[in-house]
N, C-alpha and C positions, 0 to 999 in steps of 0.2 A: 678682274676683281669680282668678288662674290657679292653679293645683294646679302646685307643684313640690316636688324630694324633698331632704329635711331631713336632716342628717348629725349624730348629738353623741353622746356616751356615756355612761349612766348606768350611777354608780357603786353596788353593792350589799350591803345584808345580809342574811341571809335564810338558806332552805335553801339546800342545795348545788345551782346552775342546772348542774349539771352529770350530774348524778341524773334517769333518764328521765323520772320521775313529775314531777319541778320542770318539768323542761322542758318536757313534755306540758301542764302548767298552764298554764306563760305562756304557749305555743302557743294552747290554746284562747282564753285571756283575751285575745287578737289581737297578741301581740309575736311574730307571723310574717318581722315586718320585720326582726329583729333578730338581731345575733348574740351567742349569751350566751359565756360564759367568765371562766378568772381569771387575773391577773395578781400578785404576791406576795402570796397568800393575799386580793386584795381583789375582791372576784364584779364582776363587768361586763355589761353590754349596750349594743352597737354597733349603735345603730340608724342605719336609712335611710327615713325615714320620708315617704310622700306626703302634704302635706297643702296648705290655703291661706294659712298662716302658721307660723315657728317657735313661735308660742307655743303654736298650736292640738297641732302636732305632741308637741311636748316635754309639756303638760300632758296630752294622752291616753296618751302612753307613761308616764308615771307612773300615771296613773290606773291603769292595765291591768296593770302590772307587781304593783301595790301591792293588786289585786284578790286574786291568787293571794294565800293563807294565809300569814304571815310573810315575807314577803318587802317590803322599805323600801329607797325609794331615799333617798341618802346623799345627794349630792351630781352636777349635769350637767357634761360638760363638752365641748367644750374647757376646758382648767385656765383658772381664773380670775388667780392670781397665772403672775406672767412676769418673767423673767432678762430684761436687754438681749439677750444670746446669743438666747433664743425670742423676742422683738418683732423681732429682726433676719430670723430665720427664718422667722416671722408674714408679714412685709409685704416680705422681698424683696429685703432689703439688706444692706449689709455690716455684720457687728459693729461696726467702726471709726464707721462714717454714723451707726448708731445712738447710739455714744458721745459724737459730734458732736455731734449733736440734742438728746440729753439735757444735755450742758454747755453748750448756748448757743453753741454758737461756730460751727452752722451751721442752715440754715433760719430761721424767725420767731423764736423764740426761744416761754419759757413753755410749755415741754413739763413732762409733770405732774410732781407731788413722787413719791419711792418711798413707799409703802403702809408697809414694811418695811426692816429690815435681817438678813439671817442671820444676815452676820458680817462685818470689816469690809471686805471686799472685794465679796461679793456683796449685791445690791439686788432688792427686787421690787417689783414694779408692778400695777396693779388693769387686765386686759387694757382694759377697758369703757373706762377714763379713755383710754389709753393710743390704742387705736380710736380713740375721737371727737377726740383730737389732731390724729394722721394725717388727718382725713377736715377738721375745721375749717380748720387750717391749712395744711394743704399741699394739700388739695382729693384729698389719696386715699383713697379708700374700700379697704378693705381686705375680702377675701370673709370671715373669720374674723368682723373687725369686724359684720356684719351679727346684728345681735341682742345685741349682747356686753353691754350695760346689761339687757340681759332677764334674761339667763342669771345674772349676778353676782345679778339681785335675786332669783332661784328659787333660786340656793346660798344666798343669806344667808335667806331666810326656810326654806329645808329645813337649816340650822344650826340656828335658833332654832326652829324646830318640834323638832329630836333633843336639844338642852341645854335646855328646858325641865324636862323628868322629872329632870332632875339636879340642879334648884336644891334647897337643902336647905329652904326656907319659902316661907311666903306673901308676905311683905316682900321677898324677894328676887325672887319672879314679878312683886311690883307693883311693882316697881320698872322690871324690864324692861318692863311694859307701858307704863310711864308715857313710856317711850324711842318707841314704836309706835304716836304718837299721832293722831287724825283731821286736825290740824292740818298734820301731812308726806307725807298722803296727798295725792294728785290729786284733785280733784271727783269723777271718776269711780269712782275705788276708794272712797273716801268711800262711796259712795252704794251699791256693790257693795259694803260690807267687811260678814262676817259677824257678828255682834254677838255 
């Protein structure tokens, strides 16, 4: 496998990465690659990371991040939910094409359901689904697309990793787990999942 450089951003809590002594930590801890900062009060790092896979990349930027003393990532992204507006913007097209696509009245048809509703105009979409659409059916790989099922399942397990501490009982945790069963894993997670 070739070594190429990995682009996504993790979202943060933590001390202030904006504070010499925070910075200087993650510096050491090797997020040399990155660039921290914040955006309405929610902490960041914009990494560009070399590595021989997105996963490999995205799970040692965690790792390293999460090394320094209080400091937890939240959430990767590219965002995972998407506007028609951003899957237009995503892949290259016009709003209207996109609208097309989603109502069936152009391309194969069976483009995904929305995930959500805001309100009753706006819609969102799970980007992951939304990728592998583009790329099954109309044969376009989209660069964003590339990883986008990876990335959706490292937000949903670093959700369910930060609302655990929040359920109020035990009945309520086993219940979640009973949802995160050996049976929906892959053989190989299976065999890798920590007990």
């Amino acid at each position: 496998m070739s070594v190429r450089t990995h682009s996504f951003t993790l979202l943060l809590s933590g001390p202030d990465v904006t504070e010499e002594s925070v910075a200087d930590a993650l510096f050491e801890a090797g997020c040399g690659d990155a660039l921290f900062g914040q955006r309405d009060s929610i902490q960041y790092a914009d990494f560009d990371r070399k590595s021989v896979s997105l996963a490999a990349a995205v799970s040692s930027a965690i790792e390293e991040v999460e090394s320094v003393p209080g400091m937890r990532v939240l959430r990767v992204e590219p965002d995972e939910l998407v506007t028609a507006t951003v899957i237009a913007e995503r892949v290259g097209r016009t709003r209207e094409s996109v609208r097309l696509l989603i109502e069936g009245k152009r391309g194969p048809g069976g483009f995904p359901a929305p995930l959500a509703w805001v309100d009753a105009k706006t819609r969102l979409w799970q980007w992951s689904d939304v990728a592998r659409w583009f790329s099954e059916s109309l044969g376009r790989e989209t660069e964003l697309g590339e990883g986008a099922a990876f990335l959706a399942a490292v937000n949903a397990a670093l959700d369910l990793r930060n609302r655990i501490p929040k359920l109020s009982g035990a009945d309520e945790i086993s219940a979640v787990a009973r949802l995160v069963d050996r049976e929906a894993l892959p053989p190989i997670a299976a065999r890798t999942r920590v007990a």
